[in-house]
N, C-alpha and C positions, 0 to 999 in steps of 0.2 A: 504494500500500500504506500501511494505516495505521500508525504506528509511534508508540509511547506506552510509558509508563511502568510497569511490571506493577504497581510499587505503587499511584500515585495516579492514574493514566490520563491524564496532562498528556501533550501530545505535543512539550514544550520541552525538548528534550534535550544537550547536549554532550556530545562524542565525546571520550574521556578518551587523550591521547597513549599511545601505544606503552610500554610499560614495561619492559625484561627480555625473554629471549627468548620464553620463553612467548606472550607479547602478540606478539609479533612473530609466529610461528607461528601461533598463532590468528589472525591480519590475514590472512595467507596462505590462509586455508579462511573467511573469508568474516565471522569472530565478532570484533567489535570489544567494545570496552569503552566502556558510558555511562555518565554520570549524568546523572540528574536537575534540571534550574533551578529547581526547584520545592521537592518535600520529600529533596533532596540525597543519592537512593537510588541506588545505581550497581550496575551490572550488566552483563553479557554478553549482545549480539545476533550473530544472524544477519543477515548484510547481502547477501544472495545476489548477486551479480556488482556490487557492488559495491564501488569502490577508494577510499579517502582517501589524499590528498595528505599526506605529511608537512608539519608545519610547522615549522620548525628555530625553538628559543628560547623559543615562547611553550608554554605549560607550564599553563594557567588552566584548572583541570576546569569553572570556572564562567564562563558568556559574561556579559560588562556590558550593562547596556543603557543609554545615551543619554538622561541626565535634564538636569531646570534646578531647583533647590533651593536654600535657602538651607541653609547648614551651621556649624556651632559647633565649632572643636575649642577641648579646652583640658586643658595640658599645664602644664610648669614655667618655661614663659614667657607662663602666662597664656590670654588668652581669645584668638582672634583668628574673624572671619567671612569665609566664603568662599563658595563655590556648589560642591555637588556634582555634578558634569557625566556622571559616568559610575557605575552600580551595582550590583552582582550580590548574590549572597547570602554570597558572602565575601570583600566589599570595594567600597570606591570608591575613584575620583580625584574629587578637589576643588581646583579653581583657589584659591588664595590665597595673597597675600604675605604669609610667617611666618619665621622661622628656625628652620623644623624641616628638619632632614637622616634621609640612611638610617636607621635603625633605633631612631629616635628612637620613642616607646611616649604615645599619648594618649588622649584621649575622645571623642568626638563625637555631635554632636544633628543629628541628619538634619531639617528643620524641612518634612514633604513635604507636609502642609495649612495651611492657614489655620486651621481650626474642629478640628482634633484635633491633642495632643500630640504633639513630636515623638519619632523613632525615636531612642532611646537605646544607644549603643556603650559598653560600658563599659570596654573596652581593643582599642585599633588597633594597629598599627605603620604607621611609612612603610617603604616596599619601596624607591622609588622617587621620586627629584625633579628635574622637567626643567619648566623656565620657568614657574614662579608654578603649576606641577601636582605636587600629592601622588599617587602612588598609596597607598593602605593596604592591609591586608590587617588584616580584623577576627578578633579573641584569642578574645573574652568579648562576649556578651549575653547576658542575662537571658532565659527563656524566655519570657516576655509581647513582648519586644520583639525575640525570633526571630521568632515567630508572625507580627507584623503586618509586619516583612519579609517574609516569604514572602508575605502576603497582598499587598504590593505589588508584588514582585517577578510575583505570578501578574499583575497585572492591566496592569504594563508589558508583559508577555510576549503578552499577548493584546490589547493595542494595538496592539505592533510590529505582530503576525498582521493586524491591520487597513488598516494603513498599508504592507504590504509588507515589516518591516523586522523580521519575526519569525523567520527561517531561523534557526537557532543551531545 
C-alpha cells in the first residue's frame, strides 16, 4: 500500500508519539498521527491492522538522517568547526570540541556543498551533550534557508530510499 503525504505526496513520513488519551484511542482503531520529513504537514492515518511499538523517551516528530558536513557554530565563545553527522529539519548533532552545554543558544552554517552557500541557522539551542556531540534543536531560519533545507532534506530522504536506509 502506498502511503504518502496528502499534502506534498513524499512518502517520508514519521509517526508522531502517542499524545493524550485521545491519540491513545485513536492507536487502538487503527489512526495514528504523522508528519511529514518533508514540508512538516502532520496529520491523521488509517493504518489498518497495523501496530507501532511504543518507544519510551524519544519524542522527535522529525527522523535524522546520517550526514558528513562541515559545520560552523558561533556563539559567545566564539567560532569553533565541527562536522554535522546527523540532520532533520528541526535539528542536528554535530561532533565538536566547544564549551557549549544544555541550553546554551547559537548559530550555525551547515557548509553541505562545495560550489553553493552554506545553510544558515540563525538560532539553535543544545538539547543535549555527550562526548564531543551536540545535539541542537533549530529556533529561527530564515525562509530562503528553510526552503533549501527541505530541498536537502528531500534528496537525503531519497538517497536513504536508494541505499536501503530510507524507512523512517
Amino acid at each position: 500500500m502506498n502511503f504518502t503525504c496528502p499534502r506534498c505526496a513524499n512518502p517520508f513520513l514519521q509517526r508522531v508519539p502517542q499524545d493524550g488519551r485521545l491519540e491513545r484511542l485513536l492507536g487502538r482503531c487503527f489512526i495514528y498521527h504523522f508528519r511529514c520529513q518533508i514540508c512538516r504537514h502532520c496529520f491523521h492515518a488509517m493504518r489498518w491492522g497495523i501496530r507501532y511499538d511504543r518507544e519510551p523517551g524519544d519524542r522527535r516528530q522529525y527522523a535524522r538522517r546520517p550526514v558528513r558536513f562541515p559545520a560552523t557554530l558561533a556563539s559567545r565563545f566564539g567560532e569553533h568547526e565541527g562536522r554535522a553527522t546527523e540532520l532533520s529539519l528541526s535539528g542536528c548533532s554535530i561532533a565538536v570540541f566547544a564549551p557549549y552545554g544544555a541550553g546554551d543558544e547559537l548559530s550555525i552554517r551547515l557548509n553541505v556543498l562545495d560550489d553553493k552557500p552554506p545553510i544558515e541557522v540563525d538560532k539553535a539551542v543544545v538539547r543535549t551533550v555527550s562526548e564531543g556531540q551536540l545535539g541542537m534543536e533549530f529556533l529561527a531560519l530564515r525562509d530562503p534557508e528553510e526552503a533549501r533545507l527541505r530541498e536537502l532534506m528531500l534528496a537525503l530522504w531519497v538517497e536513504g530510499t536508494k541505499t536501503g536506509r530510507g524507512k523512517g
